[in-house]
C-alpha positions in Angstrom: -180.0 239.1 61.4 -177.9 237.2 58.9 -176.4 240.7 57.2 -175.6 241.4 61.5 -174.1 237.8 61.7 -172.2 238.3 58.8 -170.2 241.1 59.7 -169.5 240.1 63.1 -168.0 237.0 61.7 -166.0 239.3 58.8 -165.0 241.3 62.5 -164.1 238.1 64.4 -162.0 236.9 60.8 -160.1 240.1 60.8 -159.4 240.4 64.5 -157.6 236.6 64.5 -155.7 237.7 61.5 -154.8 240.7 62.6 -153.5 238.7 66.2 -151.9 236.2 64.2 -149.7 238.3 61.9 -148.6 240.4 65.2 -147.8 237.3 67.5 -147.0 234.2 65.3 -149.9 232.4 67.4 -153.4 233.2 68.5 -152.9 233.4 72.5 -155.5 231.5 74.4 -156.5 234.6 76.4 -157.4 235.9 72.9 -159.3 233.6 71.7 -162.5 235.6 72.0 -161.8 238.5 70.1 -163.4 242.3 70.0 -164.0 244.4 67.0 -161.9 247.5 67.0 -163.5 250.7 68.0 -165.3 252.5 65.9 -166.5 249.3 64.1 -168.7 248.1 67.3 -172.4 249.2 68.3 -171.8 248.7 72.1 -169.3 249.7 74.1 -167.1 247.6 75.3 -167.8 245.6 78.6 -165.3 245.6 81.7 -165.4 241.9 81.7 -164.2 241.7 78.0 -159.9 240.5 77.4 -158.1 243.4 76.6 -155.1 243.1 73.9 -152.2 242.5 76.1 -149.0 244.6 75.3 -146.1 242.4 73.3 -143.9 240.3 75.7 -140.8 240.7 75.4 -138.1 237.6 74.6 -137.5 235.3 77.0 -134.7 233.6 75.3 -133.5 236.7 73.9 -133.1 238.2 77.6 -131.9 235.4 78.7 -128.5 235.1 75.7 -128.7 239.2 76.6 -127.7 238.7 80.7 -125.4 235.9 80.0 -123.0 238.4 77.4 -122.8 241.0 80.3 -125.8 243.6 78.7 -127.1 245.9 80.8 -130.4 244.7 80.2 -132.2 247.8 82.1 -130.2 250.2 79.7 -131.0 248.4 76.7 -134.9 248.5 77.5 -134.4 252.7 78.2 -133.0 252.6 74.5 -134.8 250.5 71.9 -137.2 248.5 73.9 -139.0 247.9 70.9 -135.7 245.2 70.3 -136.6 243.2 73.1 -139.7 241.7 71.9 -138.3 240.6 68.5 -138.6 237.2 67.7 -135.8 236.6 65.5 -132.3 238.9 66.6 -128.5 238.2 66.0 -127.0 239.1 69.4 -124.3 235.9 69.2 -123.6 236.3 66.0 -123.1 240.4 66.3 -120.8 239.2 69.6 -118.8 236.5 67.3 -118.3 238.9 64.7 -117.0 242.2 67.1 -114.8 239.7 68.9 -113.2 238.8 66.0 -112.3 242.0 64.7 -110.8 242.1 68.4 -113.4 243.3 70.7 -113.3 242.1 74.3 -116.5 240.8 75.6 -116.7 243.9 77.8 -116.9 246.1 75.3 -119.5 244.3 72.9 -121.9 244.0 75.7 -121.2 247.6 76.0 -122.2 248.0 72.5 -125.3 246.4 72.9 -126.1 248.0 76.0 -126.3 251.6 75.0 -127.5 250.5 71.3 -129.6 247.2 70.9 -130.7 247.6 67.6 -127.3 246.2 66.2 -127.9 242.8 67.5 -130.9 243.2 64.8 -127.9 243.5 62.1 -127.3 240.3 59.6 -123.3 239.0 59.7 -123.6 239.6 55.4 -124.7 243.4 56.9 -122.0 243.7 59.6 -119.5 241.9 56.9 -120.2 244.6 54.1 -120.1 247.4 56.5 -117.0 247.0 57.6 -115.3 247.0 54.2 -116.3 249.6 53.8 -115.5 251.5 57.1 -111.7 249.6 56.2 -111.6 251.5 53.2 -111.1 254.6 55.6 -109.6 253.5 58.5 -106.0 251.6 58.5 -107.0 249.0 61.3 -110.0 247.1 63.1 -108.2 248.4 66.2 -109.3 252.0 65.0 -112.8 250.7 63.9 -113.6 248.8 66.9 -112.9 252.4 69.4 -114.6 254.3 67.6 -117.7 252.0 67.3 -117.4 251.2 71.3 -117.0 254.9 71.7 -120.4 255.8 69.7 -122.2 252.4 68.2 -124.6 254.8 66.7 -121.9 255.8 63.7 -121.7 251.9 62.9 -125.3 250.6 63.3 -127.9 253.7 63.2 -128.0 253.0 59.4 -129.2 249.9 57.9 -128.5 251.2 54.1 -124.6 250.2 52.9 -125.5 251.2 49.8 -126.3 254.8 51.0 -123.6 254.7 53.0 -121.4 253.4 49.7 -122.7 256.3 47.6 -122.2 259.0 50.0 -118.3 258.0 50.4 -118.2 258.3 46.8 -119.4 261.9 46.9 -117.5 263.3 49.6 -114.8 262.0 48.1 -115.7 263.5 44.4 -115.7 266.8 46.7 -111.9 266.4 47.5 -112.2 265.1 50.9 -109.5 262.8 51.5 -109.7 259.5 53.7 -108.0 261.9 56.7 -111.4 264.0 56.1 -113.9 261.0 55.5 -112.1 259.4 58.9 -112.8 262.7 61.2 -116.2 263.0 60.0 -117.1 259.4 60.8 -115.7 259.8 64.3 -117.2 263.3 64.4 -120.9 263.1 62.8 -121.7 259.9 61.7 -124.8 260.9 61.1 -123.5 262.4 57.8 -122.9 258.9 56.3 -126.1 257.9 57.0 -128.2 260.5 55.5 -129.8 260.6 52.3 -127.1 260.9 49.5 -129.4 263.5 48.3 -129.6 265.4 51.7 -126.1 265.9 51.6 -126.0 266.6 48.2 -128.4 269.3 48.8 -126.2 271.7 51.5 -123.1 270.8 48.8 -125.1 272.4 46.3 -126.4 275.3 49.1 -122.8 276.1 49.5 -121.8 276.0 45.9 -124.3 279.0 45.5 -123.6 280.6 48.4 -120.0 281.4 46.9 -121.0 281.9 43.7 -123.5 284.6 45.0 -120.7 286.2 46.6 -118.5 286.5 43.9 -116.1 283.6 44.7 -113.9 282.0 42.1 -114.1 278.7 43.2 -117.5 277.6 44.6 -117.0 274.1 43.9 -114.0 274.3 46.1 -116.1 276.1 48.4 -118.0 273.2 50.1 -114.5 270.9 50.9 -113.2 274.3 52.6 -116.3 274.4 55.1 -116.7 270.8 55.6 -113.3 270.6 56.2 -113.6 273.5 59.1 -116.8 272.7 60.5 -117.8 268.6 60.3 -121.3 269.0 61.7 -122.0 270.9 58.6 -124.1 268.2 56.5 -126.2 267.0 59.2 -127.6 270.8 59.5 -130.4 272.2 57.6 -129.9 274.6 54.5 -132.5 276.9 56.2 -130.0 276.9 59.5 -127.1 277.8 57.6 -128.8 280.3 55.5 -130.1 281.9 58.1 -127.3 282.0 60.0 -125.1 283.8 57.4 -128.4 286.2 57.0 -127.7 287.1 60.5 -123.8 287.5 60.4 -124.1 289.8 57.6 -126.7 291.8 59.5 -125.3 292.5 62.4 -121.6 293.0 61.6 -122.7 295.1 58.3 -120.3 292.7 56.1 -119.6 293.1 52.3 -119.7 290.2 50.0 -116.6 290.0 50.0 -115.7 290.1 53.7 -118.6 287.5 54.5 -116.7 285.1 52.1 -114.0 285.6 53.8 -115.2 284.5 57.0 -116.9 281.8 55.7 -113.7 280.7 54.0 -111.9 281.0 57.9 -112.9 279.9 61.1 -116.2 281.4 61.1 -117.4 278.2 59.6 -117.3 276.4 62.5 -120.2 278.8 63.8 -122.4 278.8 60.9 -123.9 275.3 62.1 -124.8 276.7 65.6 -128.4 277.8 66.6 -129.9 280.7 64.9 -131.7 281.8 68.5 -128.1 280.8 69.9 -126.0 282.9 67.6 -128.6 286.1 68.0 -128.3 285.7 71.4 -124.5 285.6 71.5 -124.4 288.5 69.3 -126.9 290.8 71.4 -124.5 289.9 74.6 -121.3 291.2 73.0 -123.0 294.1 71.5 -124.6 295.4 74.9 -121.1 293.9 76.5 -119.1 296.5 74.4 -121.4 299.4 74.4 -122.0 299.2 78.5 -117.6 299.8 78.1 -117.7 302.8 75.5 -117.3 300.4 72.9 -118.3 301.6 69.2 -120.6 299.4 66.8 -117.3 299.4 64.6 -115.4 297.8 67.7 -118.4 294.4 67.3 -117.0 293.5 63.8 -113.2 294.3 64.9 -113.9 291.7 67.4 -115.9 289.1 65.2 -113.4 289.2 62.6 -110.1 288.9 64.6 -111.9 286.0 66.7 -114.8 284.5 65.2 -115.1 281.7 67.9 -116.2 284.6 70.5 -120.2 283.9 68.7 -119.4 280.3 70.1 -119.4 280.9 73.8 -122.6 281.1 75.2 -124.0 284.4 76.6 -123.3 283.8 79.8 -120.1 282.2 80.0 -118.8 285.1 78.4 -120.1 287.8 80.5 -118.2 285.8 83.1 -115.1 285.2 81.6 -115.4 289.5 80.6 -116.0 290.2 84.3 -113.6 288.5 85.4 -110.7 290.1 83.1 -112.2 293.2 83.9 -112.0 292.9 87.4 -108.6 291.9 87.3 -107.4 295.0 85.8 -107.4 294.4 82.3 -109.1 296.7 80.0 -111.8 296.4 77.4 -109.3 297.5 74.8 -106.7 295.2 75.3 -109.6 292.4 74.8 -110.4 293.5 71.6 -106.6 293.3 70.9 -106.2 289.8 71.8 -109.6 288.6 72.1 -108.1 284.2 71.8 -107.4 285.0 76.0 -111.6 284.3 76.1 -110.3 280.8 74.7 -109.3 279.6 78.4 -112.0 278.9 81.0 -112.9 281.0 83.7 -111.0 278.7 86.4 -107.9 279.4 84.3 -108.0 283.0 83.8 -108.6 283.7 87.6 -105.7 281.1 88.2 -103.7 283.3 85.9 -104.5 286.5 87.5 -103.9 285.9 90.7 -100.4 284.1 90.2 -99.7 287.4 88.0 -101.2 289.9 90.4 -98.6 288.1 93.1 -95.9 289.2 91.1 -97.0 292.5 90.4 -97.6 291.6 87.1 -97.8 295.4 85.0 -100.8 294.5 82.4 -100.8 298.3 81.5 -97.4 298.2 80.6 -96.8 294.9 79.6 -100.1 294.0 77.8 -101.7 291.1 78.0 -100.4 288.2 75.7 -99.1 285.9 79.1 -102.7 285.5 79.5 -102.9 283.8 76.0 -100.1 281.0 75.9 -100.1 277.5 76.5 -99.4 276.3 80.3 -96.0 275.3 79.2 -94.9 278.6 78.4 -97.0 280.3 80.9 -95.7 278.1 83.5 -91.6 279.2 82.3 -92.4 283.0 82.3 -93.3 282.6 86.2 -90.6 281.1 87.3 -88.6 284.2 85.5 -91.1 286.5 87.0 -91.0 285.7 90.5 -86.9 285.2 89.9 -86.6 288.9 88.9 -88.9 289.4 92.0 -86.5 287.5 94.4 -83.2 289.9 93.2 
């Protein structure tokens, strides 16, 4: 009887301490504590207190709705951030405002990302400095964080963050390159250094594999093209240039190339998404007495055609199709699949008005800005009115 005594006090012991470390205080309700499971003969009885969730902050709600927070929003977000005890939310406001944020747009801030009213003012102090080693103004900072709060305050590290613009730049990026990614992927600052490091050195090989001269120029020229690159897995990538080389039948030489082009901005995509685009255009071409050949014609005159999703380019094909252009003339000026299918049916029609000759006159008015597309109408239907 004294052994069983002795570990339910040992339970009772570790239970309040357990209580007290979570809540700062033993609530009343708690007082009579209950082993956890698995420690406990018996099962636990109905009447027994059950540990009540954490309550969120009164006082923290309270400074929350009187800043103009969507407090709903907030509690979809983080909700966790809501039942701390200790949080900076006037200081976080103080700061933003002084770098020139309205009151509107910190409450914004906080809304859509609570955790940075978790952030100390020595914190939001250093990361700034930093961010002002890139950008010219606070103006600039202070859109761009109201715009996507996650860039500025996802990361607590400013000495990741310090290292990682010391790399980039060791790569050749410039502060023009350092200031799209940061408004681009964030999420690349505030990975591991060593997780960017590791698709840096992926690429370096990657060139070096396929002959290139310069693979350590190699990574700048992708990340420069594509800026969602470095917060992508090696294994995506890889696979991904596995697939482009199978399907279009691509030398070394020719696959470094494209990867040198714009086919870097594709390499980042989905490996089930780019298989899928691929299989579309393939069966796309061949249903049209396209050869296999006529696949890496395309790819390699338009490399952003692997970008639009399966089905928005069967429609945009059917609808050039069945407004009298030809298959061929596609593949000849395959940047017309850059326009929506709103605009190319716009286009059509205003053409087809004017008895528009596509077999004759080919099909580059399809492919020019509105300005210009806009100027040869009004000479077209002129001609039309003589």
């Amino acid at each position: 009887m004294a052994a069983v005594a002795g570990v339910k006090a040992f339970l009772s012991s570790y239970r309040s301490a357990a209580l007290q470390r979570r809540f700062g205080h033993m609530p009343a309700q708690l007082t009579s504590t209950v082993p956890p499971r698995g420690l406990c003969s018996a099962p636990m009885k109905a009447n027994e207190p059950k540990t009540p969730a954490p309550t969120e902050n009164e006082s923290l709600l309270e400074n929350l709705n009187l800043m103009g927070v969507d407090v709903k929003m907030a509690r979809q977000r983080q909700p966790g951030v809501l039942r701390k005890a200790f949080t900076n939310e006037r200081g976080l406001a103080k700061f933003l405002q002084g770098k020139g944020a309205s009151s509107t747009v910190v409450a914004g801030i906080v809304s859509r990302y609570p955790r940075a009213i978790t952030r100390s003012i020595e914190h939001l102090e250093h990361r700034w400095e930093l961010w002002r080693d890139i950008f010219e103004t606070d103006a600039e900072i202070v859109s761009i964080v109201d715009r996507s709060p996650e860039s500025f305050f996802r990361s607590s590290d400013n000495d990741n963050l310090k290292k990682n613009i010391a790399f980039l730049t060791s790569l050749g990026l410039n502060n023009k390159d350092l200031h799209r990614l940061l408004t681009t992927a964030p999420r690349t600052f505030s990975n591991s250094l060593e997780l960017n490091r590791q698709m840096v050195e992926f690429l370096e090989d990657v060139c070096a594999e396929l002959g290139g001269e310069n693979p350590e120029q190699f990574p700048k020229s992708v990340i420069s093209k594509n800026l969602y690159i470095l917060i992508r897995s090696t294994k995506r990538v890889k696979t991904n240039i596995d697939i482009l080389r199978a399907f279009l039948k691509l030398s070394d030489s020719e696959l470094l190339g494209l990867l040198q082009g714009p086919v870097a901005q594709i390499i980042d995509l989905s490996n089930e998404y780019l298989k899928n685009n691929f299989k579309t255009l393939q069966q796309r071409l061949v249903s049209h007495g396209c050869r296999k050949s006529d696949l890496k014609k395309l790819v390699l005159r338009y490399p952003m055609v692997l970008y639009i999703g399966s089905d928005t380019l069967s429609s945009k094909l059917d609808c050039l199709l069945s407004g009298g252009i030809a298959m061929q003339q596609i593949l000849e000026k395959p940047k017309v699949l850059d326009y929506s299918t709103q605009n190319i049916t716009g286009r059509l029609e205003e053409l087809h008005r004017v008895r528009y000759d596509f077999k004759k006159n080919g099909i580059s008015v399809l492919d020019s800005s509105q300005k210009r597309f806009d100027a040869k109408m009004e000479k077209l239907r002129a001609g039309l009115d003589d």
